[in-house]
C-alpha beads as a LAMMPS data file, in Angstrom:
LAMMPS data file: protein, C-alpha beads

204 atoms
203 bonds

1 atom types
1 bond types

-500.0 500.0 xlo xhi
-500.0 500.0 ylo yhi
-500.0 500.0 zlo zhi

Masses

1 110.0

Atoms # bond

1 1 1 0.000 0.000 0.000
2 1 1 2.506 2.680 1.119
3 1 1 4.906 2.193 -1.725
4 1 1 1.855 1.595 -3.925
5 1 1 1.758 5.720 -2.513
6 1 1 5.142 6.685 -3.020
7 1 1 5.272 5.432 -6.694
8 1 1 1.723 7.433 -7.421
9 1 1 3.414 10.117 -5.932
10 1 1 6.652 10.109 -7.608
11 1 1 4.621 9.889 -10.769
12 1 1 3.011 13.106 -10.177
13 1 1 6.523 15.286 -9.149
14 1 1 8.142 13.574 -12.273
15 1 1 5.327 15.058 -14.027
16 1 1 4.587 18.559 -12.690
17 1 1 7.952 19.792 -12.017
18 1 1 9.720 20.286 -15.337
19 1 1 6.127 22.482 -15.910
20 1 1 6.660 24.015 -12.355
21 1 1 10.054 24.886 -13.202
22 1 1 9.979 26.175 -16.690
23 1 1 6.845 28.245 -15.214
24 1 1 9.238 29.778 -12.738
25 1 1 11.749 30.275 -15.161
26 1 1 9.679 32.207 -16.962
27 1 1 7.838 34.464 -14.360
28 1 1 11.940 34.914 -12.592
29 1 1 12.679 36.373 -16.178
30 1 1 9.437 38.569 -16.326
31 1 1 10.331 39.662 -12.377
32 1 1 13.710 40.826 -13.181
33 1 1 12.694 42.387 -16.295
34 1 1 10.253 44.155 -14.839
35 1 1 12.183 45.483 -11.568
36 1 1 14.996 46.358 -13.704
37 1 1 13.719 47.908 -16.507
38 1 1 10.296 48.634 -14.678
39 1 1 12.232 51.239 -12.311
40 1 1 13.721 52.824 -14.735
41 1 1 10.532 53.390 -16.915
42 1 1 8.715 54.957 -14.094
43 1 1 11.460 57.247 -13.265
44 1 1 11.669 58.146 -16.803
45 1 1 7.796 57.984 -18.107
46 1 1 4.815 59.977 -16.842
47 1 1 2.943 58.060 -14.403
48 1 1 -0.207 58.103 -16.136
49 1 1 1.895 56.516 -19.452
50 1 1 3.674 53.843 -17.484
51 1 1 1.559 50.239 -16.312
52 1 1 2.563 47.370 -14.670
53 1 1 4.460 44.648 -17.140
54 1 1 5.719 47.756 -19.059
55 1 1 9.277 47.120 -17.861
56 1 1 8.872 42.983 -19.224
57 1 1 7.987 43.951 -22.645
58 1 1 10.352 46.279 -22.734
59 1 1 12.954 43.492 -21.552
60 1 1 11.601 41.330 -24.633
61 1 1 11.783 44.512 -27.013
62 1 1 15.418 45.422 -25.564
63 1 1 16.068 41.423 -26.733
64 1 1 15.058 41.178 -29.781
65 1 1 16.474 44.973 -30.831
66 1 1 20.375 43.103 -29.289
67 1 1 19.668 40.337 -31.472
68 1 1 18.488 42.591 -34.968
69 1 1 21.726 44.721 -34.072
70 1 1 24.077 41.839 -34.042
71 1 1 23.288 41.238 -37.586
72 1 1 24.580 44.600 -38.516
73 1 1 28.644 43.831 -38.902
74 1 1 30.232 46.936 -37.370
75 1 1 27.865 46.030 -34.323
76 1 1 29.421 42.360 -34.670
77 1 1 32.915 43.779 -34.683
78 1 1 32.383 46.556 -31.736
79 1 1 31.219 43.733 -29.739
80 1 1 34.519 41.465 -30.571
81 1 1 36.387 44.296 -29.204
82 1 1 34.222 44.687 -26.386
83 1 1 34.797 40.515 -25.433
84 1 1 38.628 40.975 -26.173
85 1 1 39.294 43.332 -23.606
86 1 1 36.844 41.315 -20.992
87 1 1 39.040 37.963 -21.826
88 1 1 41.929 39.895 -20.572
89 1 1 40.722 40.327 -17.522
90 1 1 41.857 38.063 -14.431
91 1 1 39.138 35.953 -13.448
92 1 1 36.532 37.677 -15.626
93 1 1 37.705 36.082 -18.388
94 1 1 37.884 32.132 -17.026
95 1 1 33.847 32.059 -15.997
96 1 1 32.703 34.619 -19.065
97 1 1 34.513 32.562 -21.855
98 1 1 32.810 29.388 -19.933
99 1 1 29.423 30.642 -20.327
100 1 1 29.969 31.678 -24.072
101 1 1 31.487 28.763 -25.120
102 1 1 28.416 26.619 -22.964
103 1 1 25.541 28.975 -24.701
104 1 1 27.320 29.372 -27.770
105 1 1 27.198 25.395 -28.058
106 1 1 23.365 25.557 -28.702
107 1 1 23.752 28.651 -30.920
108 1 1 21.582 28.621 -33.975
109 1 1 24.178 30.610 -36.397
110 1 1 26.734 27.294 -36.588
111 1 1 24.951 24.823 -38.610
112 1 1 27.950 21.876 -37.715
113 1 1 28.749 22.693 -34.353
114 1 1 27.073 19.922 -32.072
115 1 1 26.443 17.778 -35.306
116 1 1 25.038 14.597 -33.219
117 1 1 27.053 11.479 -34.083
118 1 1 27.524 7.961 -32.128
119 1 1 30.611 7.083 -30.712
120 1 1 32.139 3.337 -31.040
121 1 1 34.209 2.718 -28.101
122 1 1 35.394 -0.738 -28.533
123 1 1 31.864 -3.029 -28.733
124 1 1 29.843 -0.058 -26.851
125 1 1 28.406 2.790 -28.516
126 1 1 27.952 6.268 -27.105
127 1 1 25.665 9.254 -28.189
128 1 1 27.780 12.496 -28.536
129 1 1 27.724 16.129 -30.261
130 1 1 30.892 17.353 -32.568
131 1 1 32.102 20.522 -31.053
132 1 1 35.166 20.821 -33.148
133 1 1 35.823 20.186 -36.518
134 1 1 38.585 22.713 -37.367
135 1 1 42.100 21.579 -36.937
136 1 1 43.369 24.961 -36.210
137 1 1 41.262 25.296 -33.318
138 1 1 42.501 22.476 -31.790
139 1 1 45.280 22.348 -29.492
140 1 1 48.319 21.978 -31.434
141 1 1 48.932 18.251 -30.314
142 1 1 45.456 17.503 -31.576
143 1 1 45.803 18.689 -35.320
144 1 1 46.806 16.458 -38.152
145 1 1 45.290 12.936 -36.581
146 1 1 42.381 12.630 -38.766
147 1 1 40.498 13.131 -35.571
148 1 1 37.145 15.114 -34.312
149 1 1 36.589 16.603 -31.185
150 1 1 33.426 15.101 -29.211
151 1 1 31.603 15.920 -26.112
152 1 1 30.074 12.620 -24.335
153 1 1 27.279 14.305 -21.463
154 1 1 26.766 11.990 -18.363
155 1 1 23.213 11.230 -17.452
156 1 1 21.106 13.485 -14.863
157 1 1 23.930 15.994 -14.173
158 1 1 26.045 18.500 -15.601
159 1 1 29.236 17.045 -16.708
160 1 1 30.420 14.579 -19.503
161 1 1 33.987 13.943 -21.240
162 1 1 35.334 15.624 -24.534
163 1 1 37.236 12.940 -26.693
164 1 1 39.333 13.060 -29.618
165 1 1 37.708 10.545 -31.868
166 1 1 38.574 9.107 -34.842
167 1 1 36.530 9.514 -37.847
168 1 1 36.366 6.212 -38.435
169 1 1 35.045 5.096 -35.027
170 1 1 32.289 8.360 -35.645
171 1 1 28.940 7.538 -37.006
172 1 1 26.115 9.720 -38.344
173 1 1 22.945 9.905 -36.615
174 1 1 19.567 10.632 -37.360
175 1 1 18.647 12.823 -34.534
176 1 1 18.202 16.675 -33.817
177 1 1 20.368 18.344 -30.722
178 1 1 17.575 18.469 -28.655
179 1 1 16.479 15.149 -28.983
180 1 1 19.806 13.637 -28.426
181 1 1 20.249 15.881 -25.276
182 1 1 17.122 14.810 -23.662
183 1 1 17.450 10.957 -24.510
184 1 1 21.187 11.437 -22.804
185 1 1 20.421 13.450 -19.923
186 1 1 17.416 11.210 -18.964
187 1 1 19.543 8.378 -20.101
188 1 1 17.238 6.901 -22.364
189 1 1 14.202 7.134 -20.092
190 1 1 12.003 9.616 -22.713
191 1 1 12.161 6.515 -25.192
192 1 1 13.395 8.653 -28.139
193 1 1 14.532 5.792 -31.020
194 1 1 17.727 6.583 -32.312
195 1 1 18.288 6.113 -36.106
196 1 1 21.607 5.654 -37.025
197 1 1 23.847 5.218 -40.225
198 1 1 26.303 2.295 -38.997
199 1 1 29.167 1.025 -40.834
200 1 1 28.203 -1.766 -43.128
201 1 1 24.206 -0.744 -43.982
202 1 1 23.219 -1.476 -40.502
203 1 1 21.173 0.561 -37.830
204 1 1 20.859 1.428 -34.316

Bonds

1 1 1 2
2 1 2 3
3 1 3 4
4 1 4 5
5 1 5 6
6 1 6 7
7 1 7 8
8 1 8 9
9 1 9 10
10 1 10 11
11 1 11 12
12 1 12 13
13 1 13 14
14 1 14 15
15 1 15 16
16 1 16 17
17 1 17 18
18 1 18 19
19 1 19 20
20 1 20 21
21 1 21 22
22 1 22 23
23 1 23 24
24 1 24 25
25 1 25 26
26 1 26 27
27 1 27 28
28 1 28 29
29 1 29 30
30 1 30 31
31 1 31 32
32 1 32 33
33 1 33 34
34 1 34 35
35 1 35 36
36 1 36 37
37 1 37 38
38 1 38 39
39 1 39 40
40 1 40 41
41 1 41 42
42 1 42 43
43 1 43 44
44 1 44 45
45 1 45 46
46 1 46 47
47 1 47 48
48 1 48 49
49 1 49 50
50 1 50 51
51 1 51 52
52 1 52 53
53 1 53 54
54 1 54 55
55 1 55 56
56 1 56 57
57 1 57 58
58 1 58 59
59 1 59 60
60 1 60 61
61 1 61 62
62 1 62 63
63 1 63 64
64 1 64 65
65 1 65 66
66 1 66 67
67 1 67 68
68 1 68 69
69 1 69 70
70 1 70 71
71 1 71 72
72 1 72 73
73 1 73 74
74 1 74 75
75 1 75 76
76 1 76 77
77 1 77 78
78 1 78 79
79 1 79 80
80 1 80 81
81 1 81 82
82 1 82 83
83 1 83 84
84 1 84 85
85 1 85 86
86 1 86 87
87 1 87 88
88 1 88 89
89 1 89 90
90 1 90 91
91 1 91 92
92 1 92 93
93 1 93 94
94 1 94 95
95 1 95 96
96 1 96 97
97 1 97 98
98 1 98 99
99 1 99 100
100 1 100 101
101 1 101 102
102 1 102 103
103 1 103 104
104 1 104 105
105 1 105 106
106 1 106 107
107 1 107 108
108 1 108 109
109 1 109 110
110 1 110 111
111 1 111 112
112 1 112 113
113 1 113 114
114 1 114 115
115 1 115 116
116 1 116 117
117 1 117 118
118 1 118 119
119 1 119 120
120 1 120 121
121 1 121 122
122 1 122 123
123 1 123 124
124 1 124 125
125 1 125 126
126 1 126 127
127 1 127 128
128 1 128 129
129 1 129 130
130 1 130 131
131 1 131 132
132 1 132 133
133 1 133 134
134 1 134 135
135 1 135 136
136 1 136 137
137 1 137 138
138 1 138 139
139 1 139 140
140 1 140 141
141 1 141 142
142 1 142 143
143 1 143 144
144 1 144 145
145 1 145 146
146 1 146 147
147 1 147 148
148 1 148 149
149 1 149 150
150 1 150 151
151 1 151 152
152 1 152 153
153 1 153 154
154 1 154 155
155 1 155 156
156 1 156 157
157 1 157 158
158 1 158 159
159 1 159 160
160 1 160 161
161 1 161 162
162 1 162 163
163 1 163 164
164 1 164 165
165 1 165 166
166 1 166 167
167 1 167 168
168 1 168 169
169 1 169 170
170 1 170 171
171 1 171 172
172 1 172 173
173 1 173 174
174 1 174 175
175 1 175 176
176 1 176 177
177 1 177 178
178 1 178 179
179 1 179 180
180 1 180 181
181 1 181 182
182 1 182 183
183 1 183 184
184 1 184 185
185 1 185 186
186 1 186 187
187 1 187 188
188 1 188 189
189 1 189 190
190 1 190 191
191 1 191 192
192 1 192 193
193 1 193 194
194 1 194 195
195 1 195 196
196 1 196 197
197 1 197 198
198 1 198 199
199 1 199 200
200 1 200 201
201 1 201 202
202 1 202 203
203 1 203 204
């Protein structure tokens, strides 16, 4: 009876909370928005112009003008200058140039960065995302090995293992980013069938 309980119960926080927390998400982002921009507004606008959720459109409008203007190339190059002089800063520079590379990963403007591929490690095979494909980006003892630079995630946490892979032990498959990213973080538990291109005419 009492685990009979637990498991109904279980059931239900596996399936509200990813909705709880997105919701959250969302309303943090409108909060901040709002107090941010929101304080500014009223200091700025007439009080009979200015009404509540003002300062979270404006937080969506100030969004979408950042990404319009980084289309533009002398915005594009003012803001390379900008993120030179912040990765020569101490410190700064070691967690900033960790988020951009981490956000930059799931960037839409890079068609082949995080290409999904499967990994054969001996008889085991291992879902993982191409981060690198140019030799001169590598480090120098890297380039030249008719290699490819992979990122393996570990299941339910944040962490994983990049490998240099050979490209013959690297195998196409069949799935977006974010389907690949939720079948590995949930290690397989959302079902998603993976439809791969294996050596020989076979699939996984």
């Amino acid at each position: 009876m009492i685990k009979s309980i637990s498991t109904i119960l279980l059931t239900g926080i596996i399936t509200i909370l990813p909705i709880v927390l997105t919701i959250y998400l969302l309303y943090w982002m409108a909060i901040t928005s709002e107090e941010l921009l929101g304080s500014a507004l009223r200091w700025a606008l007439p009080k009979v112009v200015y009404f509540p959720g003002l300062g979270t459109i404006a937080g969506l409008l100030l969004i979408f003008l950042v990404g319009l203007l980084m289309k533009a190339v002398l915005v594009r190059q003012v803001f390379s200058i900008g993120e030179s002089i912040v990765f020569k800063l101490p410190i700064i520079k070691t967690v900033y140039s960790a988020i951009r590379d981490f956000f930059d990963f799931f960037s839409p403007k890079k068609e082949n960065f995080g290409r999904v591929v499967i990994v054969k490690i001996g008889n085991i095979e291992a879902i993982g995302f191409v981060t690198q494909e140019d030799q001169e980006k590598l480090p120098e003892a890297f380039r030249d090995r008719d290699c490819e630079l992979v990122y393996l995630p570990m299941s339910y946490m944040i962490g994983g293992y990049t490998l240099l892979v050979r490209h013959e032990d690297i195998l196409p498959c069949k799935m977006s980013m974010d389907e690949a990213m939720r079948f590995v973080l949930t290690a397989g538990i959302t079902g998603k069938n993976v439809d791969a291109t294996i050596q020989g005419g076979k699939s996984a």
